[in-house]
C-alpha positions in Angstrom: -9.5 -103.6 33.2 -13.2 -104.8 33.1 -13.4 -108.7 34.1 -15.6 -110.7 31.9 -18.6 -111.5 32.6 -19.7 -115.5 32.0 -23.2 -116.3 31.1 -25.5 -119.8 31.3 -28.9 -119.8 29.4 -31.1 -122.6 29.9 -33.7 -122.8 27.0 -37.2 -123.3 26.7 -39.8 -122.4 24.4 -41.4 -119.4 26.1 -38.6 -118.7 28.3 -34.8 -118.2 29.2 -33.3 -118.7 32.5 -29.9 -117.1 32.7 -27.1 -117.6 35.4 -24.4 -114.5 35.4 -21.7 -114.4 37.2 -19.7 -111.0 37.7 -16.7 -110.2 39.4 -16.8 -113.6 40.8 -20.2 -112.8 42.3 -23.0 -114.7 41.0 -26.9 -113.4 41.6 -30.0 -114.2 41.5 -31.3 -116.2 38.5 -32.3 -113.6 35.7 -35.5 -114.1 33.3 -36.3 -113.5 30.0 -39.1 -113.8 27.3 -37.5 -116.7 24.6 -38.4 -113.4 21.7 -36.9 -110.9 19.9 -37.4 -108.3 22.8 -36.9 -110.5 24.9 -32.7 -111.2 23.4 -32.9 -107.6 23.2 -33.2 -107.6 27.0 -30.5 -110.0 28.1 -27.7 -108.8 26.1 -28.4 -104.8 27.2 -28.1 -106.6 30.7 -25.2 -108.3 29.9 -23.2 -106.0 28.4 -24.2 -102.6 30.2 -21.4 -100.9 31.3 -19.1 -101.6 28.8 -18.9 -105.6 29.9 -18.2 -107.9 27.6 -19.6 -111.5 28.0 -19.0 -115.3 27.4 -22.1 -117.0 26.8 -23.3 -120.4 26.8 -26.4 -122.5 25.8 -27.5 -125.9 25.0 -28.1 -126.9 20.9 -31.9 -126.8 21.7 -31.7 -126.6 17.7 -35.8 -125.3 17.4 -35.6 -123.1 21.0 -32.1 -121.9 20.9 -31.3 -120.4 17.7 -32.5 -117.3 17.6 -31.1 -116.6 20.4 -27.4 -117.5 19.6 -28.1 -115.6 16.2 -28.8 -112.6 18.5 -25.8 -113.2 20.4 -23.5 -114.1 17.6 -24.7 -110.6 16.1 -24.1 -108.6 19.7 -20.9 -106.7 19.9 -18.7 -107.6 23.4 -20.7 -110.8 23.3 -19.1 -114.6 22.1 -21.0 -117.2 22.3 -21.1 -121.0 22.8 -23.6 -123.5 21.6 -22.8 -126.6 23.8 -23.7 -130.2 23.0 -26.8 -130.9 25.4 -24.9 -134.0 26.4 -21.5 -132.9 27.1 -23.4 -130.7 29.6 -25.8 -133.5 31.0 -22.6 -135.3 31.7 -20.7 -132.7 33.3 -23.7 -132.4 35.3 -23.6 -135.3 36.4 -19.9 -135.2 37.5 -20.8 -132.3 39.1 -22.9 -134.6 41.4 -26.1 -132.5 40.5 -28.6 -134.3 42.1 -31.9 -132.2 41.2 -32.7 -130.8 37.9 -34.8 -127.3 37.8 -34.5 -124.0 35.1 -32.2 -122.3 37.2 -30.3 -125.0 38.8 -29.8 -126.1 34.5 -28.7 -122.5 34.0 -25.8 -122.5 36.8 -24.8 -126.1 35.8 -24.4 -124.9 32.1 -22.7 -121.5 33.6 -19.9 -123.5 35.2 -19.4 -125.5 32.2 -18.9 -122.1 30.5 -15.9 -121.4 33.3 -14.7 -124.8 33.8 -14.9 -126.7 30.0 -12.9 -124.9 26.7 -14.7 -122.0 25.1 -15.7 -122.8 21.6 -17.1 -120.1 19.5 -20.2 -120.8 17.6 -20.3 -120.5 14.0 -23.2 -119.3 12.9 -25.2 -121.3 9.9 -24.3 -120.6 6.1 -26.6 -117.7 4.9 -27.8 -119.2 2.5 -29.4 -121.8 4.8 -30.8 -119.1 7.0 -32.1 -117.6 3.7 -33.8 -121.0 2.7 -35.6 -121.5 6.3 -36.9 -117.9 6.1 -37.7 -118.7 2.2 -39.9 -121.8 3.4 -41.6 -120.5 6.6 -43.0 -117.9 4.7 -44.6 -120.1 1.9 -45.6 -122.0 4.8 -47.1 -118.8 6.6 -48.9 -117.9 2.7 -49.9 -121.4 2.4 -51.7 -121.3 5.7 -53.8 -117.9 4.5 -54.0 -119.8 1.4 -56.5 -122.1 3.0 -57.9 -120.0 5.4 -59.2 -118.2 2.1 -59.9 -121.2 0.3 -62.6 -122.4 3.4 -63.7 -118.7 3.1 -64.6 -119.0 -0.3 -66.3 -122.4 0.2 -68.5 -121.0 3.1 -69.4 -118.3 0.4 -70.5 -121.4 -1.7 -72.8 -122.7 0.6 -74.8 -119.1 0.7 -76.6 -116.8 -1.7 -76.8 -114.1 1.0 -72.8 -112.7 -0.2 -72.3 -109.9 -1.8 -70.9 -110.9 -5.1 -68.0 -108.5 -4.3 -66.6 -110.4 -1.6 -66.8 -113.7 -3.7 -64.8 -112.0 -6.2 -62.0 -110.4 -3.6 -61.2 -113.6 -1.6 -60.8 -115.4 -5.4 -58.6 -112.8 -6.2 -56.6 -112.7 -2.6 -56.2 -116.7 -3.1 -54.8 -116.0 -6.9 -52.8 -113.6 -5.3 -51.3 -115.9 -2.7 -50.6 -119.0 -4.9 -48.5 -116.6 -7.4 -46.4 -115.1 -4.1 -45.8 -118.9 -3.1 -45.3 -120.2 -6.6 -42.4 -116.8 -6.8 -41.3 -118.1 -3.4 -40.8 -121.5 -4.3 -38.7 -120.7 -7.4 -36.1 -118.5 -5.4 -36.0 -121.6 -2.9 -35.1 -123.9 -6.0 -32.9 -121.4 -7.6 -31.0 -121.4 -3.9 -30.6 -124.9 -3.6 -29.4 -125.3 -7.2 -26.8 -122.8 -6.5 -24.7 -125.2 -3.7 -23.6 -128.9 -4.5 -24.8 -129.5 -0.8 -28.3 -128.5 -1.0 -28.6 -129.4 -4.4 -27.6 -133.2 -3.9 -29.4 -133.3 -0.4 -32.7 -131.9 -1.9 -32.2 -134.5 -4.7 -32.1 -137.4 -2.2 -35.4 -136.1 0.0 -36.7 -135.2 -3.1 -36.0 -139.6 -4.5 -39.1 -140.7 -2.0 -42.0 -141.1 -3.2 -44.0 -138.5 -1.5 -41.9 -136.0 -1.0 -42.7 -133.4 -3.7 -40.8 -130.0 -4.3 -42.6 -127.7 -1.5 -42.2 -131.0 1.1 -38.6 -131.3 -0.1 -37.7 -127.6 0.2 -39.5 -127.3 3.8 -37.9 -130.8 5.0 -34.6 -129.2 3.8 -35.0 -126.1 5.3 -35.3 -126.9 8.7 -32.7 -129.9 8.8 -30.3 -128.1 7.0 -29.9 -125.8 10.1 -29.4 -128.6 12.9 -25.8 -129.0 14.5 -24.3 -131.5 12.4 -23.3 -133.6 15.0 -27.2 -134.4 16.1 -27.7 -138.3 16.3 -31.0 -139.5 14.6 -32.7 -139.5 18.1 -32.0 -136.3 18.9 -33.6 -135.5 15.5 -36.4 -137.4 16.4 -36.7 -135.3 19.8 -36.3 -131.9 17.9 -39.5 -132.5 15.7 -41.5 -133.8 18.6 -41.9 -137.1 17.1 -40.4 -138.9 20.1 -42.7 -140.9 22.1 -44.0 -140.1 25.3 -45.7 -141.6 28.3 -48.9 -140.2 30.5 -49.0 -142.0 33.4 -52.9 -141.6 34.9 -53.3 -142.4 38.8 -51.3 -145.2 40.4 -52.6 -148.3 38.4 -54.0 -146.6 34.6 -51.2 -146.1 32.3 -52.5 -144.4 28.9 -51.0 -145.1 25.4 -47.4 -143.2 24.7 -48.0 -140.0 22.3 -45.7 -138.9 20.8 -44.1 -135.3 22.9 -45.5 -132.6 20.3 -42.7 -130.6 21.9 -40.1 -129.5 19.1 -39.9 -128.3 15.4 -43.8 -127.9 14.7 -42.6 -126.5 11.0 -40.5 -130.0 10.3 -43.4 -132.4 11.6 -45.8 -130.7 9.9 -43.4 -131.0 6.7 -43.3 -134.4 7.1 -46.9 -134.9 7.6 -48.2 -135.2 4.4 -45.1 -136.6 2.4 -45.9 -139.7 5.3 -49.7 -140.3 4.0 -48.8 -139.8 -0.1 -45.6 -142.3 0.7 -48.5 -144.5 2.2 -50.1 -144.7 -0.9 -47.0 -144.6 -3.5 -44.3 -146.5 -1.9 -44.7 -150.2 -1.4 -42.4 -151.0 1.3 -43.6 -147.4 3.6 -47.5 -149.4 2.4 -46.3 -152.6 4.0 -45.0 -150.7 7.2 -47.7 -148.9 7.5 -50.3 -152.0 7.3 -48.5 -154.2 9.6 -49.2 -151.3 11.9 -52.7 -151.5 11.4 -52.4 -155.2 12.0 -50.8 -154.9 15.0 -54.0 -152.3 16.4 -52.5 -149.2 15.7 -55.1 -146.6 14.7 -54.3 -144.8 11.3 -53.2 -141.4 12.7 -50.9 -143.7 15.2 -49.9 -145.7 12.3 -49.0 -142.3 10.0 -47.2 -140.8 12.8 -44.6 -143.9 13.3 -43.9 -143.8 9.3 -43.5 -139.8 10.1 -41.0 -140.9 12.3 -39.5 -143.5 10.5 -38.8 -141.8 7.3 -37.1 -139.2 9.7 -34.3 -142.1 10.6 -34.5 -142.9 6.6 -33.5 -139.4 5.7 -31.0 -139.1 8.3 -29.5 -142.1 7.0 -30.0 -141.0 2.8 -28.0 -137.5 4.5 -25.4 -139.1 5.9 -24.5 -141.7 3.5 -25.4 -139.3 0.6 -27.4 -141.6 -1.2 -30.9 -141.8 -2.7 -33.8 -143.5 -0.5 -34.3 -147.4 -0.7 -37.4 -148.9 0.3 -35.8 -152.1 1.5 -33.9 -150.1 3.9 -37.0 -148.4 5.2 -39.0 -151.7 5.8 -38.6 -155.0 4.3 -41.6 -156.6 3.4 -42.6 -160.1 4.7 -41.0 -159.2 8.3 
């Protein structure tokens, strides 16, 4: 009878650090492109030979879930998604006193062994369907514009061919039809479940959040562990502050990390300015900001962030957004 083989995977964005221990023998750190290949890779090494294999990662949420997707999919395989801090803390009981890729992979490899093996459940398909839905308007938008500067370059120059003029105003026709089809299946989704529906219709109750913001916004909180706190949120769309220290004595301004969800910050990056403009209390926020010396993009990144915690709350406590809850005015 084959033993089983347990697995660790420590996450990053380009790259996965796996622990495996067979036979009670552990070796050498294994390494793996964070793509489709590269999943490919580590389960045929996993599961060569017949093996089968228990496998555990951290909820990375943005990093990790393709990954466990794979996984989930693989036969022989089962697979874990672990709370980051139920791991940090049995790291720390573990008395693990440095903190490297590989030394994170063996930590989270004998919490695999040690802790109780909880299979993952993978998300609803029709929220997988909605983030695929929304990252390809978001992928058409984006050649959208690219065609749309194209054409206003054409604008500024007799010398091109009439032709040309006349293809890239057809490709952007083309492209806003495609998205406007898209968006329409996205609605027609979220209609068709009470938990989207009445989640899209609270996002959708700020002022600034339109239907392509809304359905985007959804799309990529909708797939997040529900058991995420609002800081952890926060951290997955790279909207947490952080610092750059410079020398010994020169300390620059914190920035926020830009490491996490780039599809949900930039979904929230617009929606942030309109609210700006429409929403008096997210106007008074955003002005005592400025008061205080904040630049504007400084200013429209911490009402980013802040209407992050408002939705998380309007989510939670299934209720439509209040401006007095967001900022009061006067304070």
């Amino acid at each position: 009878m084959k033993k089983r083989i347990w697995v660790g995977v420590d996450v990053g964005s380009r790259e996965l650090v796996v622990a495996v221990e067979r036979n009670g023998k552990r070796g050498e750190a294994l390494s793996f492109e964070n793509t489709a290949e590269g999943h490919r890779k580590l389960i045929h090494s996993i599961t060569k030979r017949g093996a089968s294999a228990r496998v555990v990662l951290e909820a990375t949420g943005v990093y990790g879930l393709d990954l466990a997707l794979a996984l989930e999919r693989a036969s022989r395989v089962e697979v874990m998604v672990a709370n980051p801090r139920a791991i940090s803390h049995f790291g720390r009981a573990s008395l693990q006193r440095s903190k490297t890729d590989v030394l994170d992979a063996e930590v989270i490899l004998e919490f695999a062994k040690r802790m109780p093996f909880e299979p993952w459940v993978a998300p609803a398909r029709e929220i997988l369907d909605l983030r695929a839905i929304s990252r390809r308007m978001e992928a058409l938008s984006k050649t959208a514009t690219q065609e749309k500067n194209r054409l206003h370059a054409s604008d500024q120059t007799a010398e091109l061919s009439e032709v040309v003029r006349a293809d890239i105003t057809s490709s952007i026709e083309q492209l806003e039809s495609r998205i406007a089809q898209l968006r329409d299946q996205a609605l027609q989704l979220i209609a068709s479940h009470t938990y989207l529906r009445d989640a899209f219709g609270h996002l959708t109750s700020v002022k600034g959040i339109a239907e392509v913001a809304g359905i985007q916004i959804l799309a990529e909180l909708a797939i997040l562990p529900k058991d995420m706190s609002v800081r952890q949120w926060v951290a997955h769309a790279g909207l947490d502050p952080r610092q750059h220290p410079s020398g010994t004595s020169v300390h620059k301004p914190a920035r926020i990390s830009r490491t996490g969800n780039a599809h949900l910050r930039r979904a929230l990056f617009m929606p942030a300015l309109v609210a700006v403009q429409h929403e008096p209390h997210v106007t008074a926020f955003y002005e005592k900001l400025l008061s205080r010396g904040k630049t504007k993009m400084q200013a429209n990144v911490a009402v980013m962030r802040k209407l992050l915690h408002a939705i998380y709350g309007m989510l939670t406590h299934d209720q439509d957004f209040k401006g007095e809850k967001f900022y009061v005015m006067g304070s």
